[in-house]
C-alpha positions in Angstrom: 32.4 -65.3 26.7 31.8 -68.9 28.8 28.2 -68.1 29.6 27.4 -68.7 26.6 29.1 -72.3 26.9 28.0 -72.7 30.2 24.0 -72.1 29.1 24.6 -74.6 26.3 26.1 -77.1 28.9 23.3 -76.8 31.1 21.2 -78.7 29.1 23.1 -81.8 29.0 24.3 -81.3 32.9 22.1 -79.3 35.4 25.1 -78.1 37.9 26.0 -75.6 34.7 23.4 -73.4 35.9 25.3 -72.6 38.7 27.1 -70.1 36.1 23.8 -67.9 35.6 24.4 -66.4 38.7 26.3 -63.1 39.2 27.8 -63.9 42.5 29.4 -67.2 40.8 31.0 -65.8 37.8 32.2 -62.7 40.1 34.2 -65.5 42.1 35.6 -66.7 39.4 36.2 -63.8 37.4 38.6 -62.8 40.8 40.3 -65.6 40.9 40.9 -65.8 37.7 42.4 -62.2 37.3 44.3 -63.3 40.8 45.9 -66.1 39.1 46.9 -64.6 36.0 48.3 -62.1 37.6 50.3 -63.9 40.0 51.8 -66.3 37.0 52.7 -63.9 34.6 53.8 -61.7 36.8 58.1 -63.1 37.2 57.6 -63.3 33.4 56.6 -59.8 33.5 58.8 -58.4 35.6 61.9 -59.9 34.3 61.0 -59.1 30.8 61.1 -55.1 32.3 64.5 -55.8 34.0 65.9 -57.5 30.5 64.7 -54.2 28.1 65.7 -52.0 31.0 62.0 -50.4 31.3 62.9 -48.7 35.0 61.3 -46.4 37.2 62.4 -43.5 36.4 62.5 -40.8 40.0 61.6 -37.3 40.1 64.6 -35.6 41.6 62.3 -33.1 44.1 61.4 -36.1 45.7 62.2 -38.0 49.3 65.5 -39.1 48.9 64.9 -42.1 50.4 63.0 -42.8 47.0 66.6 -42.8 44.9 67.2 -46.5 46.0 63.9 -47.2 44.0 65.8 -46.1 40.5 65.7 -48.4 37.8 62.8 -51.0 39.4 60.8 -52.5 36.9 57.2 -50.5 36.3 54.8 -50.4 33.7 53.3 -53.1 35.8 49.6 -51.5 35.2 50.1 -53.7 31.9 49.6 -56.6 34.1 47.0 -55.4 36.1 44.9 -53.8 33.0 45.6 -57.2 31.3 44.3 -59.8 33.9 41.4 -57.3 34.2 40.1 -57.2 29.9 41.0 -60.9 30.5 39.0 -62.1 33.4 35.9 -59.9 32.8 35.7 -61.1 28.8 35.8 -64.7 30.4 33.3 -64.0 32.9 31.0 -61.4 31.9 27.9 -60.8 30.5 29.7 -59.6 27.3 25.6 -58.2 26.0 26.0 -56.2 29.3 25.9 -52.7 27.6 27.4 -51.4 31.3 30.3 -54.0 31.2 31.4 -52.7 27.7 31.6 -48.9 28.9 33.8 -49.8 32.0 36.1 -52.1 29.8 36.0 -49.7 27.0 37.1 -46.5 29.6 39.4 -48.6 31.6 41.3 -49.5 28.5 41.5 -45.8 26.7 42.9 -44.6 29.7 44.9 -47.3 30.1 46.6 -47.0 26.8 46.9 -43.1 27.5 49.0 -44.0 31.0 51.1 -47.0 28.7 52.2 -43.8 26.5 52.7 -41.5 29.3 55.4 -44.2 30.9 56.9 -44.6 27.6 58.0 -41.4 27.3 58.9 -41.1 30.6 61.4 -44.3 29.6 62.4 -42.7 26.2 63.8 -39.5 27.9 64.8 -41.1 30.9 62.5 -37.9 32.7 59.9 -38.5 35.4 57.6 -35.6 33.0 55.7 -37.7 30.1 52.8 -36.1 28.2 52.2 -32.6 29.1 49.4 -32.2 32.1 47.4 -30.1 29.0 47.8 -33.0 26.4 47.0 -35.7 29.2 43.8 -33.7 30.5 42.8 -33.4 26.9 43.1 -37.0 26.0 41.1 -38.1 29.7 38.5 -35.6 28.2 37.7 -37.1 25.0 37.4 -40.9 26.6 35.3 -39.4 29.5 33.1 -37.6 27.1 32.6 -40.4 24.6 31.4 -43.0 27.8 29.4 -40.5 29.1 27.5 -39.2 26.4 27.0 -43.0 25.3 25.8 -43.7 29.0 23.5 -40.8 28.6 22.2 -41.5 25.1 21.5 -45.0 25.9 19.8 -44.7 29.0 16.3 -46.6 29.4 14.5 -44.9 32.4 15.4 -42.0 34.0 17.1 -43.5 37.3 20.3 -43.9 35.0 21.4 -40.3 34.5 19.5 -38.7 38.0 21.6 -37.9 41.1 21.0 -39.9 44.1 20.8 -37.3 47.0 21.9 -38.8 50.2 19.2 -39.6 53.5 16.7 -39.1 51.0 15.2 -42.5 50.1 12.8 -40.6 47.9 15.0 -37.5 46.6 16.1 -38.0 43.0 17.3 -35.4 40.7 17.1 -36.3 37.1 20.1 -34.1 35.6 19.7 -34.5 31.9 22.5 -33.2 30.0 24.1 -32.3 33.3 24.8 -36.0 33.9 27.6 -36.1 31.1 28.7 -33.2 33.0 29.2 -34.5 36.9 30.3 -37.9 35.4 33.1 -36.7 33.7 34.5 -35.0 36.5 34.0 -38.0 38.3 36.0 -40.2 36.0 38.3 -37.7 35.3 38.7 -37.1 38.7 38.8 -39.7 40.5 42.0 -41.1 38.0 44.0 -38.4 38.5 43.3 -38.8 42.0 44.2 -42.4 42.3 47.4 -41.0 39.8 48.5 -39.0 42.5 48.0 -41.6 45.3 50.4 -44.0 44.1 53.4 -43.2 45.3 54.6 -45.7 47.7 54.9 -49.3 47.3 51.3 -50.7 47.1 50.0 -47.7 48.4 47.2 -47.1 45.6 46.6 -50.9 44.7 44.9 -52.2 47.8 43.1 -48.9 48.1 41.6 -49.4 44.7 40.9 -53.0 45.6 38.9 -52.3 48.9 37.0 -49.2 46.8 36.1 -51.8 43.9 34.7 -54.4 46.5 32.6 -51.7 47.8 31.2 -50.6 44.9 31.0 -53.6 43.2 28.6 -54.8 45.8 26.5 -51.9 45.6 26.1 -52.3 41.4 25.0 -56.0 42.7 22.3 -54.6 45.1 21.2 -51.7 42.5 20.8 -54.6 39.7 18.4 -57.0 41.9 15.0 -55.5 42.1 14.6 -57.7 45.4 18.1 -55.8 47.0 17.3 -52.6 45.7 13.4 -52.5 46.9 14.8 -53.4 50.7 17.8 -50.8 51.0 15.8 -48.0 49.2 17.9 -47.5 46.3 16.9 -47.1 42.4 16.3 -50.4 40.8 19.2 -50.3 38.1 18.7 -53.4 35.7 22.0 -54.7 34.5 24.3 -52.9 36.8 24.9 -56.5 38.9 27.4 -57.3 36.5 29.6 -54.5 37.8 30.2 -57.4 40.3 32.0 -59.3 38.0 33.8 -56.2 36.7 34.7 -55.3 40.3 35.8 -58.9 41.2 38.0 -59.1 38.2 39.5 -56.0 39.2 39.9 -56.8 42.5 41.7 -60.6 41.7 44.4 -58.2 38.9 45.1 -55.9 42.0 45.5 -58.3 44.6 47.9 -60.4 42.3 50.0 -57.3 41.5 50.3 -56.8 45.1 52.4 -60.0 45.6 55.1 -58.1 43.7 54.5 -54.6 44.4 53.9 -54.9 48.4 57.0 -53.0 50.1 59.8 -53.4 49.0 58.4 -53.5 45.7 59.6 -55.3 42.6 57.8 -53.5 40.3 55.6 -50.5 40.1 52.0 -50.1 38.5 53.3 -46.6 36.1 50.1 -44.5 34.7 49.5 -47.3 32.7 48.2 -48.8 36.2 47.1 -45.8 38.2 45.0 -44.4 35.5 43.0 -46.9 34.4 42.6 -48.2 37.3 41.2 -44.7 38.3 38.9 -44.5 35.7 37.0 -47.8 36.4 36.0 -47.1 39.7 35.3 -43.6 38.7 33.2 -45.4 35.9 31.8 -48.1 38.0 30.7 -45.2 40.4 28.3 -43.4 37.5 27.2 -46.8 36.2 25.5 -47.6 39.8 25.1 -44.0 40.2 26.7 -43.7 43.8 29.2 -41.2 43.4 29.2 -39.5 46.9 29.9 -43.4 48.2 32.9 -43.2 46.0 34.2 -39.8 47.2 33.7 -41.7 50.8 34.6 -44.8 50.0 37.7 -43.0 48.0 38.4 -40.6 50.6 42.0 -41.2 50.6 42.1 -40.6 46.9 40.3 -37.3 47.7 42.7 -36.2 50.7 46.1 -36.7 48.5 44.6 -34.8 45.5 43.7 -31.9 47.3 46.7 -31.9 49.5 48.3 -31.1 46.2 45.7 -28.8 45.5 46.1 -26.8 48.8 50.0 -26.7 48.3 49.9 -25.0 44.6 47.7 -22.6 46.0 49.2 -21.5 48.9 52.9 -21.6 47.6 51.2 -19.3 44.5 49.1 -17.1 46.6 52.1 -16.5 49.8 55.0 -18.3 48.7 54.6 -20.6 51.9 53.8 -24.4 51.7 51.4 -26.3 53.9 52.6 -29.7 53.9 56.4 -30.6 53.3 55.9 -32.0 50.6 53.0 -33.0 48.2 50.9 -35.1 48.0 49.8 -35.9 51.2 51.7 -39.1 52.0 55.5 -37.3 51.0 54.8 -35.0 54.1 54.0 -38.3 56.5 57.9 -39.4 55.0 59.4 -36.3 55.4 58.3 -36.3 59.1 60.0 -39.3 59.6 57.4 -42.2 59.5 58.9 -45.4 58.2 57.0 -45.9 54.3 55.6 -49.0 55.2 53.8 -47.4 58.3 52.5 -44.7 55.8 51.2 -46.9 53.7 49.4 -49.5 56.2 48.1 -46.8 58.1 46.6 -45.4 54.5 45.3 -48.7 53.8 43.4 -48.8 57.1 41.6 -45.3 56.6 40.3 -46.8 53.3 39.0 -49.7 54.8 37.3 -47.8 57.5 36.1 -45.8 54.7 34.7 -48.2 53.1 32.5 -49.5 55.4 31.1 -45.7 56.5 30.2 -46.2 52.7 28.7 -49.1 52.4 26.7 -48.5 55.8 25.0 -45.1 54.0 23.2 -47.3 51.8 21.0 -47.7 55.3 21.1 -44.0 55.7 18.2 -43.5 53.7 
Protein backbone atom coordinates (compact mmCIF):
# COMPACT_ATOMS: atom_id res chain seq x y z
CA UNK A 1 0.00 0.00 0.00
CA UNK A 2 3.10 2.71 0.67
CA UNK A 3 5.08 1.63 -2.37
CA UNK A 4 2.99 3.12 -4.22
CA UNK A 5 3.53 6.47 -2.25
CA UNK A 6 6.96 5.84 -1.75
CA UNK A 7 7.61 5.49 -5.88
CA UNK A 8 5.60 8.75 -6.29
CA UNK A 9 7.86 10.38 -3.53
CA UNK A 10 10.94 9.38 -5.14
CA UNK A 11 10.63 11.81 -7.68
CA UNK A 12 10.62 14.74 -5.70
CA UNK A 13 13.30 13.16 -3.07
CA UNK A 14 15.87 10.48 -4.22
CA UNK A 15 16.33 8.69 -0.59
CA UNK A 16 12.54 7.22 -1.33
CA UNK A 17 14.04 4.71 -3.42
CA UNK A 18 15.41 3.22 -0.62
CA UNK A 19 11.69 1.62 -0.41
CA UNK A 20 12.09 -0.41 -3.76
CA UNK A 21 14.10 -2.74 -2.05
CA UNK A 22 12.78 -5.96 -0.55
CA UNK A 23 15.16 -6.16 2.30
CA UNK A 24 13.95 -2.43 3.38
CA UNK A 25 10.32 -2.94 3.43
CA UNK A 26 10.87 -6.50 5.06
CA UNK A 27 12.51 -4.35 8.03
CA UNK A 28 9.97 -2.35 8.29
CA UNK A 29 7.20 -4.58 7.70
CA UNK A 30 8.78 -6.44 11.23
CA UNK A 31 8.88 -3.71 13.08
CA UNK A 32 5.92 -2.62 12.24
CA UNK A 33 4.00 -5.89 13.09
CA UNK A 34 6.38 -5.83 16.40
CA UNK A 35 5.03 -2.64 17.43
CA UNK A 36 1.53 -3.09 16.86
CA UNK A 37 1.62 -5.96 18.57
CA UNK A 38 3.31 -4.82 21.51
CA UNK A 39 0.82 -1.67 21.88
CA UNK A 40 -2.30 -3.22 21.41
CA UNK A 41 -1.51 -5.95 23.16
CA UNK A 42 -2.63 -4.59 27.31
CA UNK A 43 -5.67 -3.29 25.29
CA UNK A 44 -6.08 -6.71 24.07
CA UNK A 45 -5.60 -8.57 26.74
CA UNK A 46 -7.70 -6.74 29.13
CA UNK A 47 -10.50 -6.48 26.81
CA UNK A 48 -10.40 -10.72 27.08
CA UNK A 49 -10.16 -10.46 30.95
CA UNK A 50 -13.32 -7.80 30.91
CA UNK A 51 -15.77 -10.27 28.53
CA UNK A 52 -14.31 -13.23 30.40
CA UNK A 53 -12.93 -14.86 27.04
CA UNK A 54 -10.65 -17.62 29.16
CA UNK A 55 -8.67 -20.51 28.41
CA UNK A 56 -10.65 -23.00 28.73
CA UNK A 57 -8.32 -26.59 30.08
CA UNK A 58 -8.90 -30.05 28.95
CA UNK A 59 -9.32 -32.06 32.12
CA UNK A 60 -6.92 -35.17 30.83
CA UNK A 61 -4.32 -32.82 30.93
CA UNK A 62 -1.05 -32.07 33.43
CA UNK A 63 -2.51 -30.77 36.34
CA UNK A 64 -0.08 -28.45 36.77
CA UNK A 65 -2.01 -26.72 33.70
CA UNK A 66 -5.30 -26.06 36.04
CA UNK A 67 -3.64 -22.85 37.40
CA UNK A 68 -3.79 -21.63 33.71
CA UNK A 69 -7.89 -21.66 33.79
CA UNK A 70 -9.47 -18.61 32.88
CA UNK A 71 -6.17 -16.66 31.13
CA UNK A 72 -7.03 -14.52 28.51
CA UNK A 73 -6.51 -16.36 24.82
CA UNK A 74 -7.80 -15.80 21.45
CA UNK A 75 -4.58 -13.87 21.32
CA UNK A 76 -3.90 -15.30 17.61
CA UNK A 77 -6.34 -12.23 16.89
CA UNK A 78 -3.46 -10.11 17.64
CA UNK A 79 -0.94 -11.92 16.07
CA UNK A 80 -3.12 -12.54 12.62
CA UNK A 81 -3.95 -8.78 12.90
CA UNK A 82 -0.46 -7.10 13.09
CA UNK A 83 0.39 -9.67 10.34
CA UNK A 84 -2.83 -8.56 7.42
CA UNK A 85 -1.59 -5.16 8.84
CA UNK A 86 2.06 -4.89 8.41
CA UNK A 87 2.29 -6.89 5.10
CA UNK A 88 -0.78 -4.63 3.34
CA UNK A 89 1.57 -1.63 4.52
CA UNK A 90 4.60 -3.13 3.23
CA UNK A 91 3.95 -5.33 0.48
CA UNK A 92 4.03 -5.58 -3.01
CA UNK A 93 0.14 -5.71 -2.87
CA UNK A 94 0.40 -6.77 -7.19
CA UNK A 95 2.44 -9.67 -5.68
CA UNK A 96 0.14 -12.51 -6.83
CA UNK A 97 2.27 -14.76 -4.07
CA UNK A 98 1.66 -12.16 -1.30
CA UNK A 99 -2.22 -12.43 -1.90
CA UNK A 100 -2.26 -16.37 -1.60
CA UNK A 101 -0.28 -16.38 1.81
CA UNK A 102 -2.54 -13.52 3.20
CA UNK A 103 -5.62 -14.90 1.63
CA UNK A 104 -4.74 -18.68 3.40
CA UNK A 105 -3.47 -17.26 6.57
CA UNK A 106 -6.69 -15.39 7.09
CA UNK A 107 -9.33 -18.40 6.07
CA UNK A 108 -7.71 -20.39 8.48
CA UNK A 109 -7.45 -17.93 10.80
CA UNK A 110 -11.14 -17.14 10.88
CA UNK A 111 -11.66 -21.11 11.03
CA UNK A 112 -9.34 -21.29 14.47
CA UNK A 113 -11.38 -17.68 15.68
CA UNK A 114 -14.65 -20.07 15.46
CA UNK A 115 -13.12 -23.04 16.85
CA UNK A 116 -12.12 -20.87 20.24
CA UNK A 117 -15.54 -19.48 20.25
CA UNK A 118 -17.13 -22.42 20.77
CA UNK A 119 -14.81 -23.68 22.90
CA UNK A 120 -15.88 -20.26 25.12
CA UNK A 121 -19.57 -20.71 24.41
CA UNK A 122 -19.62 -24.21 26.07
CA UNK A 123 -17.02 -23.55 28.37
CA UNK A 124 -15.42 -27.24 26.76
CA UNK A 125 -11.81 -27.56 25.51
CA UNK A 126 -13.73 -29.66 22.17
CA UNK A 127 -14.79 -26.84 19.41
CA UNK A 128 -15.58 -27.84 15.84
CA UNK A 129 -15.58 -31.46 15.36
CA UNK A 130 -11.89 -32.82 14.05
CA UNK A 131 -14.27 -33.91 10.73
CA UNK A 132 -15.87 -30.42 10.26
CA UNK A 133 -12.38 -28.69 11.01
CA UNK A 134 -10.43 -31.07 8.45
CA UNK A 135 -13.15 -30.25 6.02
CA UNK A 136 -13.02 -26.57 6.28
CA UNK A 137 -8.66 -26.72 6.15
CA UNK A 138 -9.54 -28.74 2.90
CA UNK A 139 -11.57 -26.37 1.06
CA UNK A 140 -9.00 -23.20 1.80
CA UNK A 141 -6.02 -25.54 0.99
CA UNK A 142 -7.59 -26.58 -2.15
CA UNK A 143 -8.77 -23.17 -3.41
CA UNK A 144 -4.82 -21.71 -2.86
CA UNK A 145 -3.49 -24.49 -4.32
CA UNK A 146 -5.35 -24.98 -7.30
CA UNK A 147 -5.07 -21.09 -7.88
CA UNK A 148 -1.10 -21.55 -7.35
CA UNK A 149 -1.29 -24.26 -9.82
CA UNK A 150 -3.51 -22.56 -12.44
CA UNK A 151 -1.56 -19.43 -12.35
CA UNK A 152 1.74 -20.72 -12.57
CA UNK A 153 4.13 -19.08 -15.36
CA UNK A 154 6.99 -21.61 -15.99
CA UNK A 155 7.18 -24.92 -14.75
CA UNK A 156 9.63 -24.41 -11.69
CA UNK A 157 6.46 -23.20 -9.73
CA UNK A 158 4.53 -26.51 -9.36
CA UNK A 159 7.91 -29.14 -9.74
CA UNK A 160 9.40 -30.76 -6.71
CA UNK A 161 12.84 -29.78 -5.67
CA UNK A 162 14.75 -33.07 -4.98
CA UNK A 163 17.37 -32.58 -2.43
CA UNK A 164 21.55 -32.85 -3.42
CA UNK A 165 20.36 -32.69 -6.84
CA UNK A 166 21.17 -29.12 -8.17
CA UNK A 167 19.79 -30.39 -11.42
CA UNK A 168 16.85 -32.94 -10.35
CA UNK A 169 13.45 -31.39 -10.76
CA UNK A 170 10.21 -33.10 -10.95
CA UNK A 171 7.56 -31.19 -12.57
CA UNK A 172 4.31 -32.82 -10.74
CA UNK A 173 1.40 -31.35 -12.57
CA UNK A 174 -1.79 -31.92 -10.95
CA UNK A 175 0.09 -33.74 -8.22
CA UNK A 176 1.39 -30.38 -7.01
CA UNK A 177 -2.17 -29.35 -5.63
CA UNK A 178 -1.88 -32.69 -4.11
CA UNK A 179 1.60 -32.50 -1.97
CA UNK A 180 0.76 -28.81 -1.17
CA UNK A 181 -2.24 -29.35 0.52
CA UNK A 182 -0.90 -31.81 2.70
CA UNK A 183 1.73 -29.54 3.37
CA UNK A 184 -0.52 -26.66 4.39
CA UNK A 185 -2.85 -28.78 5.99
CA UNK A 186 -0.23 -30.37 7.69
CA UNK A 187 1.98 -28.40 8.78
CA UNK A 188 -1.11 -26.24 10.80
CA UNK A 189 -2.29 -28.92 12.55
CA UNK A 190 1.14 -29.61 13.40
CA UNK A 191 1.97 -26.18 14.73
CA UNK A 192 -1.92 -26.78 16.41
CA UNK A 193 -0.68 -29.46 18.27
CA UNK A 194 2.66 -27.77 19.31
CA UNK A 195 1.25 -25.10 21.16
CA UNK A 196 0.82 -26.14 24.40
CA UNK A 197 3.03 -24.38 26.67
CA UNK A 198 3.57 -20.90 27.21
CA UNK A 199 5.31 -19.54 23.95
CA UNK A 200 6.20 -22.87 23.09
CA UNK A 201 4.80 -22.64 19.33
CA UNK A 202 5.33 -18.78 18.78
CA UNK A 203 9.10 -18.44 18.73
CA UNK A 204 9.19 -21.79 16.78
CA UNK A 205 7.09 -20.28 14.11
CA UNK A 206 9.18 -17.22 14.24
CA UNK A 207 12.65 -18.90 13.73
CA UNK A 208 10.85 -21.24 10.80
CA UNK A 209 9.47 -17.96 9.09
CA UNK A 210 12.99 -16.22 9.20
CA UNK A 211 14.25 -19.25 7.56
CA UNK A 212 12.07 -19.45 4.92
CA UNK A 213 11.50 -16.08 4.38
CA UNK A 214 15.15 -15.82 3.47
CA UNK A 215 15.05 -18.56 1.14
CA UNK A 216 11.76 -17.01 -0.89
CA UNK A 217 14.35 -13.85 -1.00
CA UNK A 218 17.23 -16.02 -2.56
CA UNK A 219 14.61 -17.98 -4.98
CA UNK A 220 13.27 -14.38 -6.17
CA UNK A 221 16.80 -12.85 -7.13
CA UNK A 222 18.05 -14.37 -10.32
CA UNK A 223 21.70 -13.26 -9.04
CA UNK A 224 20.98 -15.47 -5.43
CA UNK A 225 19.29 -18.14 -7.05
CA UNK A 226 22.01 -18.76 -10.07
CA UNK A 227 24.87 -18.96 -7.13
CA UNK A 228 23.17 -21.45 -4.53
CA UNK A 229 21.69 -23.66 -7.39
CA UNK A 230 18.19 -23.26 -6.82
CA UNK A 231 15.16 -22.42 -9.34
CA UNK A 232 14.94 -18.85 -10.18
CA UNK A 233 11.35 -18.12 -8.75
CA UNK A 234 10.35 -14.41 -9.91
CA UNK A 235 8.24 -12.71 -7.25
CA UNK A 236 8.78 -15.04 -4.41
CA UNK A 237 11.26 -12.26 -2.61
CA UNK A 238 8.36 -10.74 -1.26
CA UNK A 239 7.75 -13.73 0.97
CA UNK A 240 10.49 -11.68 2.82
CA UNK A 241 8.26 -9.15 3.73
CA UNK A 242 5.50 -11.63 4.45
CA UNK A 243 7.90 -13.51 6.71
CA UNK A 244 9.27 -10.36 8.46
CA UNK A 245 5.82 -9.25 9.15
CA UNK A 246 5.06 -12.48 10.60
CA UNK A 247 7.97 -12.61 12.43
CA UNK A 248 7.53 -8.74 14.13
CA UNK A 249 3.37 -10.16 15.15
CA UNK A 250 5.06 -13.24 16.88
CA UNK A 251 7.81 -11.73 18.55
CA UNK A 252 5.38 -8.91 19.98
CA UNK A 253 2.92 -11.59 21.22
CA UNK A 254 5.67 -13.18 22.92
CA UNK A 255 6.11 -10.20 25.32
CA UNK A 256 2.81 -11.41 26.76
CA UNK A 257 2.70 -14.97 26.22
CA UNK A 258 6.48 -15.89 27.32
CA UNK A 259 6.13 -18.10 30.66
CA UNK A 260 4.05 -17.34 32.71
CA UNK A 261 1.83 -16.25 30.16
CA UNK A 262 -0.80 -13.65 30.07
CA UNK A 263 -2.56 -14.64 27.33
CA UNK A 264 -2.61 -17.53 24.91
CA UNK A 265 -2.51 -17.52 20.94
CA UNK A 266 -6.07 -20.15 20.77
CA UNK A 267 -6.56 -21.81 17.09
CA UNK A 268 -7.17 -18.56 15.95
CA UNK A 269 -3.25 -18.21 16.47
CA UNK A 270 -1.84 -21.72 15.99
CA UNK A 271 -3.62 -22.29 12.82
CA UNK A 272 -3.04 -19.64 10.80
CA UNK A 273 -0.02 -19.26 11.84
CA UNK A 274 0.49 -22.96 10.62
CA UNK A 275 -0.85 -22.39 7.39
CA UNK A 276 1.47 -19.47 6.32
CA UNK A 277 4.56 -21.22 6.74
CA UNK A 278 3.05 -24.23 5.28
CA UNK A 279 2.06 -21.74 2.44
CA UNK A 280 5.23 -19.82 2.31
CA UNK A 281 6.91 -23.36 1.99
CA UNK A 282 5.00 -24.24 -1.53
CA UNK A 283 5.31 -20.67 -2.75
CA UNK A 284 9.37 -21.00 -2.63
CA UNK A 285 8.90 -24.56 -3.25
CA UNK A 286 11.18 -25.84 -0.30
CA UNK A 287 9.06 -28.13 1.47
CA UNK A 288 11.57 -30.72 2.76
CA UNK A 289 13.45 -27.43 4.41
CA UNK A 290 10.25 -26.81 6.19
CA UNK A 291 9.74 -30.42 7.50
CA UNK A 292 13.61 -29.72 8.71
CA UNK A 293 13.36 -26.43 9.54
CA UNK A 294 9.84 -27.52 11.25
CA UNK A 295 11.09 -30.55 12.78
CA UNK A 296 9.69 -29.88 16.07
CA UNK A 297 6.32 -29.41 14.60
CA UNK A 298 6.83 -32.84 12.91
CA UNK A 299 8.12 -34.66 16.20
CA UNK A 300 4.89 -33.47 18.43
CA UNK A 301 2.40 -34.39 15.59
CA UNK A 302 3.60 -37.72 15.20
CA UNK A 303 4.17 -38.32 18.89
CA UNK A 304 0.39 -38.08 18.87
CA UNK A 305 0.31 -40.13 15.95
CA UNK A 306 2.38 -43.01 17.49
CA UNK A 307 0.23 -42.84 20.74
CA UNK A 308 -3.29 -43.38 18.94
CA UNK A 309 -1.88 -46.19 17.36
CA UNK A 310 -0.30 -47.98 19.81
CA UNK A 311 -3.07 -47.45 22.59
CA UNK A 312 -5.54 -48.73 19.52
CA UNK A 313 -3.47 -51.55 18.28
CA UNK A 314 -2.21 -53.00 22.23
CA UNK A 315 -3.87 -50.86 24.54
CA UNK A 316 -0.33 -49.66 25.76
CA UNK A 317 0.87 -45.97 25.33
CA UNK A 318 4.36 -44.88 24.32
CA UNK A 319 4.73 -41.58 25.78
CA UNK A 320 2.91 -40.45 29.06
CA UNK A 321 1.18 -38.38 27.63
CA UNK A 322 0.65 -36.78 24.15
CA UNK A 323 1.94 -34.70 22.31
CA UNK A 324 5.41 -34.96 22.78
CA UNK A 325 6.10 -32.04 25.20
CA UNK A 326 3.17 -33.40 28.02
CA UNK A 327 5.50 -36.49 28.45
CA UNK A 328 8.75 -34.13 29.03
CA UNK A 329 6.17 -32.49 32.09
CA UNK A 330 5.01 -35.58 33.25
CA UNK A 331 8.57 -36.63 33.82
CA UNK A 332 9.14 -33.93 35.86
CA UNK A 333 10.95 -31.17 33.76
CA UNK A 334 10.10 -27.74 34.91
CA UNK A 335 7.71 -26.15 31.64
CA UNK A 336 9.95 -23.50 31.08
CA UNK A 337 13.02 -25.92 30.58
CA UNK A 338 10.62 -27.79 28.04
CA UNK A 339 9.95 -25.13 26.28
CA UNK A 340 13.60 -23.45 25.99
CA UNK A 341 15.09 -26.63 25.37
CA UNK A 342 12.28 -26.97 22.27
CA UNK A 343 13.11 -23.61 21.20
CA UNK A 344 16.78 -24.52 20.91
CA UNK A 345 16.19 -27.72 18.66
CA UNK A 346 14.28 -25.41 16.28
CA UNK A 347 16.94 -23.14 16.06
CA UNK A 348 19.49 -25.78 15.47
CA UNK A 349 17.10 -26.89 12.94
CA UNK A 350 16.94 -24.16 11.22
CA UNK A 351 20.27 -23.62 10.43
CA UNK A 352 20.77 -27.58 9.25
CA UNK A 353 17.94 -26.06 6.84
CA UNK A 354 19.16 -23.25 5.71
CA UNK A 355 22.83 -24.85 5.22
CA UNK A 356 21.07 -27.63 2.55
CA UNK A 357 20.55 -24.86 0.24
CA UNK A 358 24.61 -25.56 -0.18
CA UNK A 359 23.84 -29.28 -0.40
CA UNK A 360 23.24 -29.22 -3.86
Amino acid sequence: MLLPLFDYLANFFGPFRVFEFISVRAIAATLTALLFSLLLGPRFINKMRDNQVGQVVREEGPETHLIKQGTPTMGGTLILSSILISSLLWGDLWNRYLWVAIGMTTSFGVLGWFDDKLKIKHKSSDGISATQKILWQSVFALIGCSYLFYSHANIEEVSLIVPFFKDISIALGIGFVVLSYFVIVGTSNAVNLTDGLDGLAILPCVMVAAGLGLIGYVSGNIIYSGYLNIPYLPGTGEMLVFCGALMGSGIGFLWFNTYPAQVFMGDVGSLSLGAALGTVAVIIRHEYVLIIMGGLFVIEALSVIVQVISFKLTGKRVFKMAPLHHHYELKGWPEPRVIVRFWIITFMLVLLGLAMLRLR
